[in-house]
C-alpha positions as CSV (number, residue, x, y, z in Angstrom):
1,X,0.0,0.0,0.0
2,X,2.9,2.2,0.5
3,X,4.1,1.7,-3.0
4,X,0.4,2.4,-4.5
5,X,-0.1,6.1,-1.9
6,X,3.4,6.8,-3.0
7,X,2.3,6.9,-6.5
8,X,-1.4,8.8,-5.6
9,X,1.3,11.6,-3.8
10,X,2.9,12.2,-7.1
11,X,0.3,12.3,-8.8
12,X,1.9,11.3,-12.5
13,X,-1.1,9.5,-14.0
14,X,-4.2,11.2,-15.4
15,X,-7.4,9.4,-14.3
16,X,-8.1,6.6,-11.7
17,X,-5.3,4.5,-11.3
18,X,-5.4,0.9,-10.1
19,X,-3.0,2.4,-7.3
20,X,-5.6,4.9,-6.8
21,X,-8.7,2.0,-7.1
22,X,-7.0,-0.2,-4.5
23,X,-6.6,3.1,-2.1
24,X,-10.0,4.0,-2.4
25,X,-11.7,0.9,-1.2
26,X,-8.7,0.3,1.7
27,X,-9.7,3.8,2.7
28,X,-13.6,2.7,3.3
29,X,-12.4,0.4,6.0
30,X,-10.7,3.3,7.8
31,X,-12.1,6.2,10.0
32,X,-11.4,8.7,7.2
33,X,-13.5,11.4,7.6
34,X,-16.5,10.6,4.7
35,X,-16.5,14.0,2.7
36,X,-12.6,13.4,2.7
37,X,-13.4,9.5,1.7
38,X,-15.6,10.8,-1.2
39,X,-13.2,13.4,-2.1
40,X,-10.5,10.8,-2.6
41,X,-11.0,9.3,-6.3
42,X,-11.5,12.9,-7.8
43,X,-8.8,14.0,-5.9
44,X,-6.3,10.4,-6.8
45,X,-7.5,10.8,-10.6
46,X,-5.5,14.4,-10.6
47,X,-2.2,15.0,-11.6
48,X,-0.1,16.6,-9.1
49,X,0.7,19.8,-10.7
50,X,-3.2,20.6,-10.9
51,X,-4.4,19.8,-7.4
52,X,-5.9,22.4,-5.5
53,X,-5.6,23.2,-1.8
54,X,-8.5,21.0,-1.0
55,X,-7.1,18.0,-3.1
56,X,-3.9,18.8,-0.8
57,X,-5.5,18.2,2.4
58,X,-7.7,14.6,1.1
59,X,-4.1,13.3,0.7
60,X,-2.6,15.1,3.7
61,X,-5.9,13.6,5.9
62,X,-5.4,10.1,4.3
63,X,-1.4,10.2,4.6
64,X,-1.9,10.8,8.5
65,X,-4.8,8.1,8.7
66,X,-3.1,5.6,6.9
67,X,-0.4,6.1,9.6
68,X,-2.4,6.3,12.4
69,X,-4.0,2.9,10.9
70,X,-0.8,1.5,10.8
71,X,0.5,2.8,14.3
72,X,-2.8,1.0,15.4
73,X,-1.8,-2.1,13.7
74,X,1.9,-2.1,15.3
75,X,0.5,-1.8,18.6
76,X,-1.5,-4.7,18.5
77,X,1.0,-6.8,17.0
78,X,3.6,-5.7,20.1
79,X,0.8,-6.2,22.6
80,X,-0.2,-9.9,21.9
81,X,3.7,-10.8,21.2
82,X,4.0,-12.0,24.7
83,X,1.0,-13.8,24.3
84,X,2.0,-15.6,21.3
85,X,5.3,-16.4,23.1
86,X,3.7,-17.9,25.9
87,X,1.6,-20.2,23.6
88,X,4.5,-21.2,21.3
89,X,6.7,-22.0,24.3
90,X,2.9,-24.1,25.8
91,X,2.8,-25.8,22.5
92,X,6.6,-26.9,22.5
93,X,6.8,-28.1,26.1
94,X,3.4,-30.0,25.2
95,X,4.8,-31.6,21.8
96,X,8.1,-32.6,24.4
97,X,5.7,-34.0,26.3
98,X,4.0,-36.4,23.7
99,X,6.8,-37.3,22.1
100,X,8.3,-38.6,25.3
């Protein structure tokens, strides 16, 4: 996804890129706000050099979502690692077990 809102940023192609496709229905799983949401194809479909202020701040507001999606994502993952520890270490000592 990265790769594809890198693209969006640059804003090179003219029209709807699959990039831009892709972005658009990630973004309707995300707490984007929804004027910004339905600003986000028209705004993705412009090249760079034409966007206006408004187009500025639908990829500023989804640059700083997407991040704070993926901050979200990253804290999950730390928080259940010592869970997923203790199970792998539970399954090991429990395969020693049956194979004894």
């Amino acid at each position: 996804l990265a790769g594809c809102f890198a693209s969006i940023c640059e804003g090179a192609s003219d029209g709807l890129s699959k990039d831009a496709e892709n972005l658009v229905s990630f973004v309707e799983t995300l707490t984007l706000d929804a004027s910004l949401r339905s600003a986000l194809p028209t705004t993705c479909s412009k090249k760079a050099d034409v966007r206006g202020g408004f187009d500025n701040l639908v990829i500023q507001q989804t640059r700083t979502c997407l991040e704070q999606h993926l901050q979200s994502l990253s804290s999950a993952i730390e928080s259940g690692l010592p869970a997923a520890e203790e199970r792998a270490s539970l399954v090991a000592s429990k395969a020693a077990e049956v194979e004894e």
